[in-house]
N, C-alpha and C positions, 0 to 999 in steps of 0.2 A: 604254456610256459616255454620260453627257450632254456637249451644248454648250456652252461658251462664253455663249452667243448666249440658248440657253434655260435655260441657271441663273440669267443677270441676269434675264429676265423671268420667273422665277419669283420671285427675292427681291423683286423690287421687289413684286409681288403680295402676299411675304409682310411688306415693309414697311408696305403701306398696311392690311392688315388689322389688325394688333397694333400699329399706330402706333409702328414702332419709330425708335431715333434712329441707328442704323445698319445696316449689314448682318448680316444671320446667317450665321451658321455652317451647319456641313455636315461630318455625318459617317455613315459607310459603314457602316452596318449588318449588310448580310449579301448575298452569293448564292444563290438560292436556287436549284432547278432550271429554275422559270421565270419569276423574278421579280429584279428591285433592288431594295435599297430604300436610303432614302437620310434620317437625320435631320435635320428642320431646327430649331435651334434659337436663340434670342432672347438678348436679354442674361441674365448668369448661368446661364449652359447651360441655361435652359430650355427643354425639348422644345415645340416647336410646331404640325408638322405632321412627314408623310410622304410623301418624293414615289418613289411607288411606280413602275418601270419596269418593262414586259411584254416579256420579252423571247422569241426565236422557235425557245428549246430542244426543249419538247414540241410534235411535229409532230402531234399529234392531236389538240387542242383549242389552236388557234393564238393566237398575242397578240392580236390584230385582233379577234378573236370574243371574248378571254376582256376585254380593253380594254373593250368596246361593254355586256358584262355588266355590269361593274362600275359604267361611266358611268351607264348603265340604274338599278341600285338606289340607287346614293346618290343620284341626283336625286331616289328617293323616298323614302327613309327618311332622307337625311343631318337632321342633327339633331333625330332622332327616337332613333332605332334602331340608326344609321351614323354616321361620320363627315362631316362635309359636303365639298362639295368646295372650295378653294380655287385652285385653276388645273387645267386639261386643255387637251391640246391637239389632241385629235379623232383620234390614232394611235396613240400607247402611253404615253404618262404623264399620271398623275391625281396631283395633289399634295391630299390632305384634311387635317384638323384631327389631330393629334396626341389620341389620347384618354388623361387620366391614369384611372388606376386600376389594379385586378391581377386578373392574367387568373384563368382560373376555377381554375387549377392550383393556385394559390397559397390557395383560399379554402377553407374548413373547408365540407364537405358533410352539407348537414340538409336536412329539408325545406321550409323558406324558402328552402335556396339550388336546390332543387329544383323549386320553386313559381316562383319568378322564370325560370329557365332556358324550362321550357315555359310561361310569359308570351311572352317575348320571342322566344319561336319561331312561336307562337299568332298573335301581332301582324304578325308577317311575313306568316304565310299571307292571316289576312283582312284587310289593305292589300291585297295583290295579289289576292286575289280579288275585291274590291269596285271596284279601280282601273281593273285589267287584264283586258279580253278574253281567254280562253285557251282553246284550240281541244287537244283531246286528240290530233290530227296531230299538233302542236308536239312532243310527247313521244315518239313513234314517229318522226317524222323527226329526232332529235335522236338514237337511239338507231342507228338507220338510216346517219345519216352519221357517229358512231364505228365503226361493225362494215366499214364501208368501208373509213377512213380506216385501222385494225387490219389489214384486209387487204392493204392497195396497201403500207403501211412498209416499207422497209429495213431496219427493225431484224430483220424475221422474229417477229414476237409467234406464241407457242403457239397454231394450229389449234384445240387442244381447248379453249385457254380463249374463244378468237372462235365457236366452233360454240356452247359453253354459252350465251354470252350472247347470243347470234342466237334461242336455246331458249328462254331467260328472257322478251326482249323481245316472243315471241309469245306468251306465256304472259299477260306483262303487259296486253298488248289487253284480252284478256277484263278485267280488274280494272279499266282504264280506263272501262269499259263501267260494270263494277257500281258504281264510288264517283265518278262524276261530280260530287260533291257536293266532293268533297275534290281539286278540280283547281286548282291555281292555280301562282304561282312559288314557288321552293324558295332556301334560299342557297346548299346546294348543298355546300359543306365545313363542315360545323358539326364540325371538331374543337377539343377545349376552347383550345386555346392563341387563337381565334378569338373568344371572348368575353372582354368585357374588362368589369370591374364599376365603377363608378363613385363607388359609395357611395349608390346610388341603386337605380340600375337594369342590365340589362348592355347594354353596346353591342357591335355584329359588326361587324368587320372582314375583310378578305379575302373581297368578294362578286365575285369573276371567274367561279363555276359558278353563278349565280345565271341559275335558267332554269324554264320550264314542266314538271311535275312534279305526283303526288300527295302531299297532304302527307304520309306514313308514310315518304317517301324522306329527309326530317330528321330525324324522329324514329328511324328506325336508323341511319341514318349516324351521327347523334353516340352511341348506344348503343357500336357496334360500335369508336369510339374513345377512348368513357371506358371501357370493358374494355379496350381497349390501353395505356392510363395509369392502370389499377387501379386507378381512381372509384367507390366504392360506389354507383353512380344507376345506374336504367335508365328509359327511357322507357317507357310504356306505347305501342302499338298496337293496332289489332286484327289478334285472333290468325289470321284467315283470309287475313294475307298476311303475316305476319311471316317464315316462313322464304324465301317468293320476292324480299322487299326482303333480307334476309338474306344469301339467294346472290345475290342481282343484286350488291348493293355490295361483296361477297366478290368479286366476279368483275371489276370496277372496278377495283378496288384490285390484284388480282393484276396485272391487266394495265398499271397506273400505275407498277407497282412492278418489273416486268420490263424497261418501257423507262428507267425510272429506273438500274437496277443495268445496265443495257447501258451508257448514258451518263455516267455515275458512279460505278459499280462501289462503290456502298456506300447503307444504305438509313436513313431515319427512322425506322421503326416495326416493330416485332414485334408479329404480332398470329396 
C-alpha cells in the first residue's frame, strides 16, 4: 500500500512534468507475485507513467536488491531503451514514463520483427559493456548467494533442483573463462510481454534482474519464453553452450515457480 504523504509527492512530480492543470488519477493495475503496480494518468484517461512497487514476497531475490537493479538500468538506458524515470525514492518505488505502444505479443512475427528484437538486445549488452566495469566474480557470486538463499528458505525448495544448479554454476566457471568477450549486464527477464514496440523501436520494461551475466543468458531466456507463448522466433547462440544456458534457466524457472505455487498455489506459465 502507498502513502498518503508519497502519492501527493508523486503527483505533484507528475504535475510538473506533463504541465498538467490538475491532479491525476490513479488506478490499480495488478498484484503481482513481487511487484505493484499502479497507473497514472492525465486528463482524458491518459496513461502517463507507472509507479511500480517492490514489494518483499519473494525472499530470494529481495525488493531492496531487485529496487537498486532497476534504479541501476533506467538511469542508463531510460529514454533510450527504457523508460525514464520520473520519481524514486531510494527503497522500493520507481515511478517511470508510461510507454504507448504494444507489446511483442500483440505483433505479427517476420524478420524485421525479429531483426529489431536482437537490436535491442544487442544495444543492451554493448552499453553495458562499454559503460560498465564487469568482473566475471560478479556472476559466480550472484549465483553463489541464490544457491544459498535456496538453501536457508522455509519454503523447503527441492534438494535436487539446488544440487543441479550448484552443478551448472560450476560448470559455467569454465564458459566464464572461455567468452570473456561476451561479459557484460543482461536485463535479465526478457519475457515478450516485457517488450513493448513503439512504432519505432522496442522499449524494455521490467529491469529488476538486470545484472552482470554472459550475453547468451538473454538470448535463451527469451528463447525459452517465446516457446512458452508459441512465437515462431528463436534466437541464435552459440551452439557450445546452448544446452548449459538451457538447463541453467530451466532450472531458474523450476525453482521461481515452486516458490511461486508454495505461496500462491497457481502459476503463469507452462512451459
Amino acid at each position: 500500500m502507498i502513502s498518503d504523504s508519497i502519492k501527493n509527492e508523486i503527483n505533484l512530480a507528475i504535475i510538473e512534468k506533463f504541465n498538467l492543470n490538475q491532479e491525476p488519477s490513479w488506478n490499480y493495475i495488478d498484484r503481482g507475485y513481487i511487484n505493484e503496480k499502479f497507473e497514472i494518468a492525465g486528463e482524458n484517461k491518459e496513461p502517463l507513467a507507472i509507479c511500480k512497487i517492490f514489494t518483499e514476497e519473494e525472499k530470494i531475490y529481495r525488493a531492496e536488491q531487485r529496487y537498486k537493479r532497476e534504479e541501476f538500468a533506467l538511469e542508463i538506458y531510460g529514454g533510450k531503451i527504457a523508460p525514464d524515470i520520473i520519481w524514486k525514492n531510494d527503497s522500493e518505488i520507481i515511478v517511470y514514463s508510461y510507454i504507448v505502444g504494444q507489446e511483442l505479443l500483440h505483433l505479427e512475427i517476420n524478420n524485421e520483427t525479429e531483426t529489431k528484437i536482437k537490436k535491442v538486445i544487442d544495444h543492451i549488452h554493448k552499453i553495458a559493456r562499454n559503460d560498465i566495469k564487469v568482473r566475471k566474480e560478479e556472476v559466480t557470486n550472484f549465483y553463489q548467494e541464490i544457491i544459498s538463499e535456496y538453501k536457508k528458505s522455509e519454503i523447503g525448495y527441492p534438494s535436487k533442483l539446488i544440487e543441479e544448479l550448484e552443478d551448472l554454476t560450476i560448470k559455467q566457471k569454465e564458459v566464464l573463462d572461455q567468452f570473456q568477450e561476451k561479459l557484460t549486464y543482461v536485463h535479465g527477464d526478457l519475457i515478450p510481454p516485457n517488450f513493448i514496440f513503439d512504432g519505432k523501436q522496442f522499449i524494455l520494461i521490467d529491469w529488476e534482474f538486470f545484472r552482470p551475466e554472459l550475453t547468451f543468458f538473454d538470448y535463451k531466456y527469451f528463447n525459452y519464453y517465446a516457446k512458452a507463448h508459441k512465437m515462431p522466433i528463436e534466437l541464435k547462440i552459440d551452439q557450445t553452450v546452448q544446452n548449459l544456458y538451457f538447463r541453467l534457466i530451466d532450472v531458474l524457472e523450476k525453482l521461481w515457480r515452486y516458490g511461486y505455487l508454495q505461496r500462491k498455489n497457481e502459476i503463469h506459465y507452462e512451459i
